[in-house]
N, C-alpha and C positions, 0 to 999 in steps of 0.2 A: 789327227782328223779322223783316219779309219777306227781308231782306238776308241773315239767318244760315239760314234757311229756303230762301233760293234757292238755296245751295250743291250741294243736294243735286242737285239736277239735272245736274249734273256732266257725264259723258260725251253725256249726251243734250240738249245747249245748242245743236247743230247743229238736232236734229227742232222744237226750243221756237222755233226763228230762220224756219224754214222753216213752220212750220203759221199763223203769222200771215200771211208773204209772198204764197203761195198762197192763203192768202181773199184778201189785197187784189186780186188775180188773177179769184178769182172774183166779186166786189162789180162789179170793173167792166167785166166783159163782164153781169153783171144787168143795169147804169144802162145799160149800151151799147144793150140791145135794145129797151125803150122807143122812143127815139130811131129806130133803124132802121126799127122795126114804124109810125111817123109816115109814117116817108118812105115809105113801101110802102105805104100807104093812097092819101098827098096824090098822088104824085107817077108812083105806079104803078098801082092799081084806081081811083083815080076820072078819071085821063087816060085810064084804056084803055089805058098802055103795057107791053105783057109782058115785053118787055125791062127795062124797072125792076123789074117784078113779078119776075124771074127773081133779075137781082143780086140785089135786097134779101132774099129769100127764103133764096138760097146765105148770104147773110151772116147773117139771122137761123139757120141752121143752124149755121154755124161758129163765132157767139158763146154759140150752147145749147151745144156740144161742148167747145169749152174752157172754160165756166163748169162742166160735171160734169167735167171731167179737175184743175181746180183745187178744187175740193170735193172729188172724190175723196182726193186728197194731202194737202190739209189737213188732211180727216178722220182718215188713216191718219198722217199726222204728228203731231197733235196726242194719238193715242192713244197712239202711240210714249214722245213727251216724259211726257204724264200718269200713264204706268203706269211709266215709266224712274224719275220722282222718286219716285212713291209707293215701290217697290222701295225705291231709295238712302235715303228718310225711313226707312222702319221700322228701315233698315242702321242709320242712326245711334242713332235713337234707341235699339234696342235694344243694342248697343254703349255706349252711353252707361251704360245702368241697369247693362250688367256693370262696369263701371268704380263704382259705388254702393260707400257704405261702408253696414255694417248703418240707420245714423242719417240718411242721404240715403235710404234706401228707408222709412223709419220717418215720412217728408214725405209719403209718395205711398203711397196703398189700395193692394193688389196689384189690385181689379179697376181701379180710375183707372189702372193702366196700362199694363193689357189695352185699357178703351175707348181711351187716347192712342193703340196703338200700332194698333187694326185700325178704328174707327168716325171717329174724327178724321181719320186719314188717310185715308180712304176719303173724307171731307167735302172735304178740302185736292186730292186728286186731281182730285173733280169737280171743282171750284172751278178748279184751275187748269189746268184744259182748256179750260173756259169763257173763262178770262179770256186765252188765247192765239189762240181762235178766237173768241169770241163780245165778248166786248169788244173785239176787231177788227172784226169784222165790222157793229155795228150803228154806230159812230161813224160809220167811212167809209162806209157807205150811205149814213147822213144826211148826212152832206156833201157824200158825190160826188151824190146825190138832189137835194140843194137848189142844189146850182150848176146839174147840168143844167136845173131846172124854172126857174131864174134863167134861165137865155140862152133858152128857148122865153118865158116869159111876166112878166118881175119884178113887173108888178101882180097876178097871181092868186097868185106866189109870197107877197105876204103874208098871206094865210091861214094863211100856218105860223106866223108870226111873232103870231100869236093863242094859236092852238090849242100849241103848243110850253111858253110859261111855266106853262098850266092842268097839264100831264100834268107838269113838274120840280118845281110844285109839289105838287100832289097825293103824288108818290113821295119828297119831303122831308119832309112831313108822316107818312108813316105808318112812315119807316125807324125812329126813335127807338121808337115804340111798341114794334117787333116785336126788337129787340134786346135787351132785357131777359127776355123771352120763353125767343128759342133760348137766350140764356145759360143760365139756371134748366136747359134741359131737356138738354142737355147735361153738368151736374151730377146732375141726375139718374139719367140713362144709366149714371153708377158706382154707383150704389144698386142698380141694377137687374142688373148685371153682379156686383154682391158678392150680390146675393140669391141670383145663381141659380148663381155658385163656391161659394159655401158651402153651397147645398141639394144639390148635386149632389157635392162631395165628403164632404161628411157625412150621402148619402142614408141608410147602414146605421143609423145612428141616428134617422135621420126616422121610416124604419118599425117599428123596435125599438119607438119611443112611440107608433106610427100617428101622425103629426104632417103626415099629408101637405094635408088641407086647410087649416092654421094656415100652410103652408107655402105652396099655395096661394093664400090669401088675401091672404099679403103680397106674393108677386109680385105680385098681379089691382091689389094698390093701389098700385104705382110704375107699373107697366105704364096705370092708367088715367090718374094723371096726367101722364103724358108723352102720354097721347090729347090730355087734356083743356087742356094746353100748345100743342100743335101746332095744334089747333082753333081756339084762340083766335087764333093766329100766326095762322093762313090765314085765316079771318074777316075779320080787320084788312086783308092782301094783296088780298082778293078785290074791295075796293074800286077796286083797280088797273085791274081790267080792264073794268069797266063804264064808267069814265071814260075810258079808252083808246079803249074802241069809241065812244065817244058825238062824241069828238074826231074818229076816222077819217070818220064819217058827217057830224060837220059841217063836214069840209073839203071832203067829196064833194059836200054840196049845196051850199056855196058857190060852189066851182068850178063845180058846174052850173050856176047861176044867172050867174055872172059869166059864166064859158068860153062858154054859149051866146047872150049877148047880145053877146060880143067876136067869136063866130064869123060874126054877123049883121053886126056892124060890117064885117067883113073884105070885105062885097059891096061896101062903099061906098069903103072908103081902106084897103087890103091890109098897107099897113103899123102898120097901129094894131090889127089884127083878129087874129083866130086862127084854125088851122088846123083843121077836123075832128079829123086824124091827130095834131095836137099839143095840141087837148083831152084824148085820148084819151090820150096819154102823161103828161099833166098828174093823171091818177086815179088811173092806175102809179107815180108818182113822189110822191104823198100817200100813198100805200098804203106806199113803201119808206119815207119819211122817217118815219112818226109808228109803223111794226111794228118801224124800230130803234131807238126810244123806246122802246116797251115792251119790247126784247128789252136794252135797255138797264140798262130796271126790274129784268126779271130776273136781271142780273149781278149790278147793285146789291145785290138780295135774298140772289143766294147769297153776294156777302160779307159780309155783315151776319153771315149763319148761318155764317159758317165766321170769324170773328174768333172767337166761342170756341174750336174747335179748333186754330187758330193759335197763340191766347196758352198753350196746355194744352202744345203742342206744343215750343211756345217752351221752354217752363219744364223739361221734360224735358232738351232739348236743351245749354240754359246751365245745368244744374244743375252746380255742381261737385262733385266729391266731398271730404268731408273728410277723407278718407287718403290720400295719394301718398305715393311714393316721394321722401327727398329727392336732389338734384343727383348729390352725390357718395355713392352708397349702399354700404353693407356688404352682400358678396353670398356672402358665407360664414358660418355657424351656426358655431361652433367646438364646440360641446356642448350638452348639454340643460340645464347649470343656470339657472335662477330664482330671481332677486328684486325682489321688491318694496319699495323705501324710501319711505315712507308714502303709499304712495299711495290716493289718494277717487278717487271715480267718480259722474257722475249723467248722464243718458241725454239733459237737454235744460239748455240754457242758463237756462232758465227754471225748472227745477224749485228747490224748495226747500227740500230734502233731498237728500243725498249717498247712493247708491243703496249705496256700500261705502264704509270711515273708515277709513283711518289701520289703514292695512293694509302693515304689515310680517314679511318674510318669507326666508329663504333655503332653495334646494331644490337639495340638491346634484344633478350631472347622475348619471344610473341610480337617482335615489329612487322608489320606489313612494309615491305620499301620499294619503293616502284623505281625503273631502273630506268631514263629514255636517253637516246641519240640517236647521232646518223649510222646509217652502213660505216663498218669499218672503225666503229667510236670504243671499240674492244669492250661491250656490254657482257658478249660471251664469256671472251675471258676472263674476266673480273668473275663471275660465279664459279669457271671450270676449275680457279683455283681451290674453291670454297672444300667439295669432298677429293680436294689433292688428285684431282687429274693428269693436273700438272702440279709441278714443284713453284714455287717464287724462287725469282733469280736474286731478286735482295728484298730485304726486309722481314718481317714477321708476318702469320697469318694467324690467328687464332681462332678456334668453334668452342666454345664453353671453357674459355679463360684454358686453356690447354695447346700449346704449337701444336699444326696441324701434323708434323713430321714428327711430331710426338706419338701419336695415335696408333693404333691396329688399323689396318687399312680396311676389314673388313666392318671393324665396328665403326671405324668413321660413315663409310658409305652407308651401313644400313642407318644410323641418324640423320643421313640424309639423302634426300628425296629427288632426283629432277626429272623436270619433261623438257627435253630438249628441245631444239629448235626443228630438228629434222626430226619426226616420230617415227617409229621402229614399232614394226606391230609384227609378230612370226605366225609361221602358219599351225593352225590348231582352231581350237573353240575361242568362243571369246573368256571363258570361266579360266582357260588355260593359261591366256593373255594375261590375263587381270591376277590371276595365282602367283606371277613372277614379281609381283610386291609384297606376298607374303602366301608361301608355299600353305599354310595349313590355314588359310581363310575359311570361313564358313561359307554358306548361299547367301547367309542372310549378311556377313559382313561384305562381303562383295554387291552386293545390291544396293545397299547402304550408301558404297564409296562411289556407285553409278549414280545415284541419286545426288551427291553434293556436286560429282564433277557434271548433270545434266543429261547424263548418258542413259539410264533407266528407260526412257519413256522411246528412244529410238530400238535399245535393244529388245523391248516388248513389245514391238511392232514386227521385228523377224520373227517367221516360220518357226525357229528352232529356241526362239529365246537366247538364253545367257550358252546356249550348248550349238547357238551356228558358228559355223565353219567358219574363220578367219583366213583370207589365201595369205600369201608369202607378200609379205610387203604391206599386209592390209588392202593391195589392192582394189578387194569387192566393199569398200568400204568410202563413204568421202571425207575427203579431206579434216571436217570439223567434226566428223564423229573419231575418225581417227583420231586427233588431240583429246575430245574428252575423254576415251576409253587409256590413254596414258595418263590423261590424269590421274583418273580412278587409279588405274594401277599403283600412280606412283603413294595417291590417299594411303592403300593398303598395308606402305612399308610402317604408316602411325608413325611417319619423321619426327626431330625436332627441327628440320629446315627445310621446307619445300620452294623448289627454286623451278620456276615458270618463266622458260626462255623463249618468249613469244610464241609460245605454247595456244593463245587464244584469236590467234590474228585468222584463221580461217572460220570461226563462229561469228554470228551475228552480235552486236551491241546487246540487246536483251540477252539472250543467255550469257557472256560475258559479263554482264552484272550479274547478276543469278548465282555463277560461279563465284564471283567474288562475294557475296550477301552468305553464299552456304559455308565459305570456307570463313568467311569471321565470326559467324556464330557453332561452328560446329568444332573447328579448329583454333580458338582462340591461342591456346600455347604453343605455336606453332609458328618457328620464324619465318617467312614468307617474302623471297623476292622474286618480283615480278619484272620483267623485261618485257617492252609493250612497245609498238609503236605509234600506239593511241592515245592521247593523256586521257581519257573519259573509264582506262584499264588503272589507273593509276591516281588519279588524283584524291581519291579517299584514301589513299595511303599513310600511316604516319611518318614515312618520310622519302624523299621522291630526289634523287640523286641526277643529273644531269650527265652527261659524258663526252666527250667532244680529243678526238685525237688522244686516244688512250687514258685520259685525264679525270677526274672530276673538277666539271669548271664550275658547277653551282649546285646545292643542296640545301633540303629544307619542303616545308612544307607546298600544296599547291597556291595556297594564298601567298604565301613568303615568295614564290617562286617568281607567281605575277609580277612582282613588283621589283625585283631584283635581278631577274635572266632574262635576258635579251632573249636565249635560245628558247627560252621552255614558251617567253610567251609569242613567239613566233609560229611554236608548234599549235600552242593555242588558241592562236589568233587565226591560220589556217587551217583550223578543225574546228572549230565549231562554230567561228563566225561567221567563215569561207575569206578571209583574210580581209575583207572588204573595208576593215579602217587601217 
């Protein structure tokens, strides 16, 4: 898991190599001046010699100077490396999810991977900045600490070898508790990031109902329990550092007690005894040994809290996707026709019903086929199979006499064209909008394909023309100009299949026709189906499919239809006659 996550770090392996190096740089000009500031006590102010007082002074100067010139660098290389990976992480992961098929994103909330892709890695960041500098930095204190306070005093140095097991135990003790914890609340965190996506893209209807304290409300209660999470985390932590201190203080007094009756010794046989200046390093070097224990703790703590973002991260990362291209792919579309030889469909391995049955079909290429039924009659589905959205769970599908799991997935989708049922307009110009059906459009082909889809004549009423501003969502935009401005778009890609997924239900009847009159004379080679819940969208069609419980229960023309489907002429009979026979 760390192994496929360290990749990221890629170009910046140099700064990750270097920000450890330079703390060990800095640790041991720290342990070096202890040591010095001894001899400069013993050997210089209590001799009276100024000449030692001078060296040792220049040297305690030169070791303060390069411990912040190696802090320095560290610091600024470790920020290098931590902000380099975090960069490269979002790269993949977000890279990753456009490589998703509909059914790999149908695993994962849209907010779960909003927080994977900006609050996890912001976690993983910290975390491993930490563990490049800080997980360096307190080991080798402790060690280079305890060998120095070894060569001044091995008997005083075992006070560490007390106080040492009480603080790995204590910090063993309380890791289990506090990981169950961050997990929870970092599950949380997507509850709280879909509360407030969906409050905030569905505001216009929050206030419509006034819903805004119900709205309110549910935020206040994920928001308090990720309080009331964290709280408990740190509660549990906070035990750490009362016993931490309690350890540093009873190393301090031990050594005082010891260190001053060995400094007493030292009048009688100099060699069994101790130094002033090397008591005095002995308090510095309990002070280093048991703050990179606890600085230890803290590493320990951030990865406890950052294995859930890691395994979140993971999972994004090794997601495969269910659709590829295969090996040797077909990268040419020869036409628009379609068929389907019996093909089922269901949305999850697990379900247990087939979302469309035994769905046979042929659509020659330039057919018009109008598509109707009720909610839920899986009209969707039947086209998301067409540019392999989805996979078919049995049967065949074919786009120009070619299985569609034959194809380049790229060249299938650019032969074919949809406007979805929900429209998707980003923020930019509207030329920018209309560009993502075909990046190198001209002004004049672009205007052209506003023109068939009816859009021309609104967008030459804006201020700004084809060059205003579109907001995020199209929201400065209505509803039916929104659709025909995907249209257009989709005109652009010059498909051999455009699939209009009730694409036209927020326009008026007259331009509804309009559309349909410019796209049969302008686009006659062009297979075209229409999903409508209109029949007056559909009945010039040459061939007009009925749907009813994933099925096709009737097909054929609108005359044939009258006469033969109960359903279609139900629809018909309450549309236009007002059902009245």
């Amino acid at each position: 898991m760390i192994g496929r996550l360290a990749r990221s770090i890629r170009e910046y392996k140099t700064a990750a190599i270097l920000a450890p190096v330079t703390m060990i740089g800095e640790v041991a000009m720290e342990v070096t001046i202890p040591k010095v500031m001894a001899a400069l006590y013993d050997y210089g102010v209590q001799l009276g010699d100024m000449h030692v007082v001078l060296i040792r002074s220049l040297q305690l100067v030169l070791c303060a100077l390069c411990s912040l010139c190696f802090g320095v660098a560290s610091a600024a290389f470790a920020t290098k490396a931590g902000t380099g990976f975090a960069k490269n992480l979002r790269h993949d992961m977000y890279y990753r999810v456009q490589d998703f098929s509909f059914s790999n994103i149908d695993k994962f909330s849209t907010a779960s991977i909003v927080t994977r892709l900006t609050s996890d890695v912001a976690n993983l960041q910290m975390t491993f900045q930490m563990m490049i500098r800080m997980a360096v930095r307190a080991p080798m204190t402790m060690i280079l600490a305890f060998i120095s306070a070894l060569t001044i005093s091995p008997r005083l140095s075992l006070v560490y070898c007390v106080a040492m097991p009480i603080l790995i135990a204590v910090l063993i003790g309380l890791v289990p508790l506090v990981h169950s914890i961050f997990d929870r609340v970092f599950r949380t965190y997507d509850k709280l990031n879909n509360v407030v996506q969906e409050n905030v893209h569905g505001i216009r209807v929050v206030k419509s109902f006034v819903r805004e304290d119900k709205e309110t409300e549910k935020f206040t209660t994920i928001s308090q329990s990720i309080y009331k999470d964290f709280c408990k985390a740190e509660k549990i932590l906070a035990f750490n550092n009362p016993v931490m201190q309690t350890c540093v203080y009873g190393c301090i007094l031990a050594i005082s007690w010891f260190g001053a009756h060995m400094v007493i010794e030292s009048g009688n046989n100099p060699n069994l005894g101790l130094s002033t200046g090397e008591l005095s390093s002995m308090f510095t070097y309990t002070t280093q040994v048991l703050s990179s224990l606890m600085m230890l703790s803290m590493v320990y703590v951030m990865m406890i809290m950052s294995r859930a973002p890691l395994r979140r991260t993971y999972e994004i990362l090794t997601e495969e996707p269910d659709l590829v291209s295969p090996q040797e792919a077909v990268t040419d579309v020869k036409d628009g026709s379609i068929d389907f030889e019996d093909v089922s469909f269901k949305y999850s391995a697990k379900a247990k019903n087939m979302a469309l049955r035994d769905v046979n079909l042929h659509i020659p290429s330039g057919y018009t086929v109008g598509i109707l039924g009720g909610t839920g009659s899986s009209k969707s589905t039947l086209v998301q199979l067409i540019p392999r959205l989805y996979d078919v769970t049995e049967g065949t599908l074919k786009v120009g006499g070619v299985d569609v799991r034959n194809y380049d997935l790229t060249a299938l989708r650019d032969a074919v064209a949809m406007v979805l049922q929900k429209n998707e307009l980003f923020s930019g110009t509207i030329k920018e909008n209309l560009r993502w059906g075909n990046p190198e459009a001209t002004d004049e082909e672009i205007q052209h394909a506003c023109v068939l889809a009816c859009a021309d004549e609104f967008i030459q009423g804006f201020p700004d023309g084809y060059d205003s501003y579109i907001e995020q969502g199209g929201t400065n935009v209505s509803g039916g100009q929104k659709q025909r401005l995907c249209i257009a778009r989709a005109l652009l890609k010059k498909p051999k299949i455009l699939i209009l997924d009730d694409s036209t239900s927020a326009v008026d009847t007259k331009t509804d026709a309009m559309i349909r009159k410019a796209f049969a004379e302008e686009i006659p080679g062009t297979t075209k189906l229409i999903i409508a819940q209109r029949v007056a969208s559909v009945q010039d069609a040459d061939l007009i499919l009925v749907m009813d419980g994933g099925a096709i229960v009737a097909m054929g023309t609108h005359d044939d239809l009258l006469k033969t489907s109960q359903i279609y002429r139900e629809v018909y009979t309450s549309q236009v006659k007002g059902g009245e026979d």
